[in-house]
MIKEMI-998745 format. One record per atom (N, C-alpha, C): residue number from 1; residue in three letters; chain; x, y, z. Coordinates in steps of 0.05 Angstrom, whole numbers, plus 32768, in hexadecimal, padded with zeros to 4 digits. Example, Ala and Ser with C-alpha at 12.3 -4.5 7.8 and 13.67 -1.06 7.14 Angstrom:
! MIKEMI-998745
pos, code, unit, X, Y, Z
1, ALA, A, 8108, 7F8E, 809C
1, ALA, A, 80F6, 7FA6, 809C
1, ALA, A, 8108, 7FBE, 809C
2, SER, A, 8101, 7FD3, 808E
2, SER, A, 8111, 7FEB, 808F
2, SER, A, 8102, 8001, 809D
This chain:
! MIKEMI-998745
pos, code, unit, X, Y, Z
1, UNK, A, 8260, 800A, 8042
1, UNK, A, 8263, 8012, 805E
1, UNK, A, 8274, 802B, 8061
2, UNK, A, 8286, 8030, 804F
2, UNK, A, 8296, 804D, 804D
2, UNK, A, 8286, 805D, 8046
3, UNK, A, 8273, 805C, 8040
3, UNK, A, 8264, 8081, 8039
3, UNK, A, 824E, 807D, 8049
4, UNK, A, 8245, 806F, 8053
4, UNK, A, 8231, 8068, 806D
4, UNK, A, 823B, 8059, 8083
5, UNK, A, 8255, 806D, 8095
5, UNK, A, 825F, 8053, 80A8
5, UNK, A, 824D, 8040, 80BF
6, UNK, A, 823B, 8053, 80C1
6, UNK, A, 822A, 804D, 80DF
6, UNK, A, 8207, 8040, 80D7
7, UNK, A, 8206, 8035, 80C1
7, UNK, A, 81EC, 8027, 80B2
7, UNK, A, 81DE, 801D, 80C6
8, UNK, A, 81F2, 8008, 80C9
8, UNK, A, 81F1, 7FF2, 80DA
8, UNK, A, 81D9, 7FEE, 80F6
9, UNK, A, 81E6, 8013, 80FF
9, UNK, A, 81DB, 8016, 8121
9, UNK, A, 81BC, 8025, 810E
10, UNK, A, 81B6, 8030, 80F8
10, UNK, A, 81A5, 8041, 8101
10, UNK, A, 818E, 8031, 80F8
11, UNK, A, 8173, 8041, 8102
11, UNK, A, 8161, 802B, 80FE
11, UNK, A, 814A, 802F, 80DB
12, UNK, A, 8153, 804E, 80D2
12, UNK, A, 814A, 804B, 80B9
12, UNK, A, 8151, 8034, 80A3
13, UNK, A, 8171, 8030, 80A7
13, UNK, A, 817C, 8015, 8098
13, UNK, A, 8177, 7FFE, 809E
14, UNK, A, 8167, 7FF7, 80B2
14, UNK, A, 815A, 7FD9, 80BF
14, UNK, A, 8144, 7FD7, 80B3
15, UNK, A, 8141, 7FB5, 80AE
15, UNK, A, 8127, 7FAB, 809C
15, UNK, A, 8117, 7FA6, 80B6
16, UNK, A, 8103, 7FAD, 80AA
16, UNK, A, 80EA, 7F9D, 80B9
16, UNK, A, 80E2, 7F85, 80BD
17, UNK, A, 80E9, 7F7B, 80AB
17, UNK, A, 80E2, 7F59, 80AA
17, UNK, A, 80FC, 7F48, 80A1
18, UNK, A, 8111, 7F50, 80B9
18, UNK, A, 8127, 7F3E, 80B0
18, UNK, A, 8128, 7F20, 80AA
19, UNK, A, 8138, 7F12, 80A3
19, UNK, A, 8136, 7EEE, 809F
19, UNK, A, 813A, 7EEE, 80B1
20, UNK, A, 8134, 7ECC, 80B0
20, UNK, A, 8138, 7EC4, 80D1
20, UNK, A, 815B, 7EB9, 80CE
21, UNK, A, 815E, 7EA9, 80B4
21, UNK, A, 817A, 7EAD, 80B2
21, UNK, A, 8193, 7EB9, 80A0
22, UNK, A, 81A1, 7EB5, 80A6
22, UNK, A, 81BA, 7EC8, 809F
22, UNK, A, 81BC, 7EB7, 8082
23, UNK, A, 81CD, 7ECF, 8074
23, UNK, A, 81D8, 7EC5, 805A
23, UNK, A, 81F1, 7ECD, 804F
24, UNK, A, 8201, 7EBE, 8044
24, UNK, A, 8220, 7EC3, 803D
24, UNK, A, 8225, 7ED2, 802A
25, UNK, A, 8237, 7EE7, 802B
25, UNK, A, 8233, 7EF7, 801F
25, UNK, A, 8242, 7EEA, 800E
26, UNK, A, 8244, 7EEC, 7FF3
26, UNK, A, 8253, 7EDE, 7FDA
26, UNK, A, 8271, 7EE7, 7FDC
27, UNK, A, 826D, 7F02, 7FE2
27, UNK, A, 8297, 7F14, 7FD9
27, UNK, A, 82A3, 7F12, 7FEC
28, UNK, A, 829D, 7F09, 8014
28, UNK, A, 82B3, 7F07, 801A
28, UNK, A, 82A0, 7EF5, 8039
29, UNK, A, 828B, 7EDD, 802A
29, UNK, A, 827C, 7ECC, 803F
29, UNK, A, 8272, 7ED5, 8059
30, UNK, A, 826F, 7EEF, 805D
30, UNK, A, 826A, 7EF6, 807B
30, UNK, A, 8247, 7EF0, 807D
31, UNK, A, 823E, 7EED, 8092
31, UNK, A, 8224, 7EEA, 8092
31, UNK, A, 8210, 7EFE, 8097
32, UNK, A, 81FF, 7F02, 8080
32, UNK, A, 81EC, 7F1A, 8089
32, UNK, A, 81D4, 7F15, 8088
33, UNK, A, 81C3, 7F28, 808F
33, UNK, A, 81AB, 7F29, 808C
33, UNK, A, 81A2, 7F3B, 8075
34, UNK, A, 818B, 7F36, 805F
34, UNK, A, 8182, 7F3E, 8056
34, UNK, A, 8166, 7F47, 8052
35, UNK, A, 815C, 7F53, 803D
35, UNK, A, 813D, 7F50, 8046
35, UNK, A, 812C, 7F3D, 803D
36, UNK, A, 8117, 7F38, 8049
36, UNK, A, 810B, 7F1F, 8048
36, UNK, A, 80F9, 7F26, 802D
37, UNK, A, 80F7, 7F01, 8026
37, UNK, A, 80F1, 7EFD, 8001
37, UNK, A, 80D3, 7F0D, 8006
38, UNK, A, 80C4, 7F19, 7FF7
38, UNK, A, 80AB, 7F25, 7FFF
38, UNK, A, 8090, 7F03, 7FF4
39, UNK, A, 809E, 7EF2, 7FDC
39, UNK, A, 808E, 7EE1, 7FE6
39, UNK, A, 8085, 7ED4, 8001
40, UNK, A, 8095, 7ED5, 8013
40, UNK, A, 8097, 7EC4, 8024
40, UNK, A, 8085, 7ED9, 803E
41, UNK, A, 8080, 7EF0, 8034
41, UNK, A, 8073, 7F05, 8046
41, UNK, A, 8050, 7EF9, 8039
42, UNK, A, 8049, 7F00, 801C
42, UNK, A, 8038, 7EF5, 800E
42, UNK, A, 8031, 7EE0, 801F
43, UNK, A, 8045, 7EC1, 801D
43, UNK, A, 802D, 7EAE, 8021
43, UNK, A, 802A, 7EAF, 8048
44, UNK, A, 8034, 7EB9, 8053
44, UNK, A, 8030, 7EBD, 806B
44, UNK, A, 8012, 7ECD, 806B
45, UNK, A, 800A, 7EE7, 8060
45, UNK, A, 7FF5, 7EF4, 805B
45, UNK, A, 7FDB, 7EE2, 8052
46, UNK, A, 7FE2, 7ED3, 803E
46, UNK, A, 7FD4, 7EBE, 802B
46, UNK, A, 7FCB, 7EAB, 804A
47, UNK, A, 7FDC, 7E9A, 8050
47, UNK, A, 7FD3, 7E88, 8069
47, UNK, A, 7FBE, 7E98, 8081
48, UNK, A, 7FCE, 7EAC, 808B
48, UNK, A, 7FBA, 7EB4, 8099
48, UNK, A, 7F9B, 7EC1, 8095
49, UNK, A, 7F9F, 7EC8, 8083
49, UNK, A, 7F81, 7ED5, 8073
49, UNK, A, 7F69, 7EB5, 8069
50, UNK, A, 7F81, 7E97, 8066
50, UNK, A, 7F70, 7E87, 8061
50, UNK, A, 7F6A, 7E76, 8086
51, UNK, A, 7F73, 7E7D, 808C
51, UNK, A, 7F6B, 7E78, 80B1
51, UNK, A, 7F56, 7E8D, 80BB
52, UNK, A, 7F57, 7E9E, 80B5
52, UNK, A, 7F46, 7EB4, 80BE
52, UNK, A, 7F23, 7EAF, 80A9
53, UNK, A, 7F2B, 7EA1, 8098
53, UNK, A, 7F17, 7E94, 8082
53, UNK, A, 7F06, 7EB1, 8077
54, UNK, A, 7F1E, 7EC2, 806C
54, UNK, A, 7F13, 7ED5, 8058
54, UNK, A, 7F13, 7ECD, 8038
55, UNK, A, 7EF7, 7ECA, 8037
55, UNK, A, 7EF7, 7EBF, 8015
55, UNK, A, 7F02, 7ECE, 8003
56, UNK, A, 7F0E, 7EE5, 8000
56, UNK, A, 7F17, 7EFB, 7FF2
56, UNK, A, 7F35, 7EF3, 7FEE
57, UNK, A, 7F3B, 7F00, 7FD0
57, UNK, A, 7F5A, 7EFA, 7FCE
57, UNK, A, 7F66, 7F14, 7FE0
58, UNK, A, 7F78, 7F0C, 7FF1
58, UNK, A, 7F89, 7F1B, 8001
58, UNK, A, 7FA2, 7F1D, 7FF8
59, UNK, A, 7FB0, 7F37, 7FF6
59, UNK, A, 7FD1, 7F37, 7FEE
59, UNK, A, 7FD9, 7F55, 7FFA
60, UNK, A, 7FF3, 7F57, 7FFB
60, UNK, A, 8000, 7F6C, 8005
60, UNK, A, 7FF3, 7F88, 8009
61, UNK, A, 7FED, 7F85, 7FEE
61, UNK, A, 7FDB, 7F9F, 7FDA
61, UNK, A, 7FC7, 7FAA, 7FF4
62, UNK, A, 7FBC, 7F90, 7FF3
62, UNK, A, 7F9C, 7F97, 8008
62, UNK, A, 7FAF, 7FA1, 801F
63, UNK, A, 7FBA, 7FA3, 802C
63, UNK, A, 7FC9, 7FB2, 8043
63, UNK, A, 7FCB, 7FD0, 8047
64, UNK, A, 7FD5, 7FCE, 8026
64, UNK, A, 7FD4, 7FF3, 802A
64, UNK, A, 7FC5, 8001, 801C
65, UNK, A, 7FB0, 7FF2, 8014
65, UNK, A, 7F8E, 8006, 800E
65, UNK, A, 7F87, 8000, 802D
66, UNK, A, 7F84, 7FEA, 8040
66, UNK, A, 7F74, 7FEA, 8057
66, UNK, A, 7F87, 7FFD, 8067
67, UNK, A, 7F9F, 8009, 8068
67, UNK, A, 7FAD, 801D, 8076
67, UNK, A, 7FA8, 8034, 8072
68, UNK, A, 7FA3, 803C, 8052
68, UNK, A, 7F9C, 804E, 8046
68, UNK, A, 7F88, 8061, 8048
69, UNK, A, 7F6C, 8044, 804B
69, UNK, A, 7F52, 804E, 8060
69, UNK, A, 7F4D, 8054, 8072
70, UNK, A, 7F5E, 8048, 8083
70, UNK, A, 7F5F, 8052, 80A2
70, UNK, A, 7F70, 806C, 80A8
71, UNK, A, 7F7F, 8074, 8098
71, UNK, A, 7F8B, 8090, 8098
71, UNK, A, 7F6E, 80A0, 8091
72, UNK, A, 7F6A, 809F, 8078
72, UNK, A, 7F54, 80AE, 806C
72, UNK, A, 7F33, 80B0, 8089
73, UNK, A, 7F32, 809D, 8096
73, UNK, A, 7F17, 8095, 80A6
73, UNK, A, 7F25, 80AF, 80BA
74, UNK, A, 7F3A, 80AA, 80C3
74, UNK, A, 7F4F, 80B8, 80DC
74, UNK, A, 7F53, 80D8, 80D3
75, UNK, A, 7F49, 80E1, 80C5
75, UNK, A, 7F43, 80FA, 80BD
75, UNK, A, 7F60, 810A, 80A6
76, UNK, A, 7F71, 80F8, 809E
76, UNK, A, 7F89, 80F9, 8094
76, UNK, A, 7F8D, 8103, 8075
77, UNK, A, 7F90, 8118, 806B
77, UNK, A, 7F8F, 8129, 8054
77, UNK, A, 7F96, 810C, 803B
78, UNK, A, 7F81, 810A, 8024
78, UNK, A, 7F8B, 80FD, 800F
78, UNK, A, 7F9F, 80FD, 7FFF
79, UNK, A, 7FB1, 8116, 8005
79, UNK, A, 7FC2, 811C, 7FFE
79, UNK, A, 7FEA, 810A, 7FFF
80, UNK, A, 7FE5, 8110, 8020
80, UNK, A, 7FED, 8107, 802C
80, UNK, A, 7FEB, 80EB, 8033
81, UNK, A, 7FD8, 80DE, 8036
81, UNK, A, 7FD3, 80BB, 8028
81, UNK, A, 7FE9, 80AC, 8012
């Protein structure tokens, strides 16, 4: 926090998918947030793809080729992709 006093407020240093709960920090117990386990992003993906009843294996991966395409469809240099 001394060479980055103001982390805290800004929003590049904020996770996206915070926990829902806090965790102790080991060196002096305060409670934080960290970022969330990415299994637990996985089987959330996994469930809903088997509700939506897509017979295809679905994982993270598939997210950012299907973002990838929609840049590329949106007239967006492959470069830049």
């Amino acid at each position: 926090m001394r060479k980055y006093p103001n982390t805290d407020k800004e929003l590049a240093w904020q996770y996206i998918f915070p926990p829902n709960l806090l965790s102790a920090d080991p060196r002096n117990g305060i409670g934080r947030r960290h970022h969330i386990d990415p299994s637990g992003l996985l089987r959330a993906v996994t469930a809903v793809a088997s509700l939506a009843r897509i017979p295809k294996p679905v994982s993270l991966h598939t997210f950012r080729h299907c973002f990838a395409t929609h840049l590329l469809k949106a007239g967006n240099d492959i470069r830049t992709v």
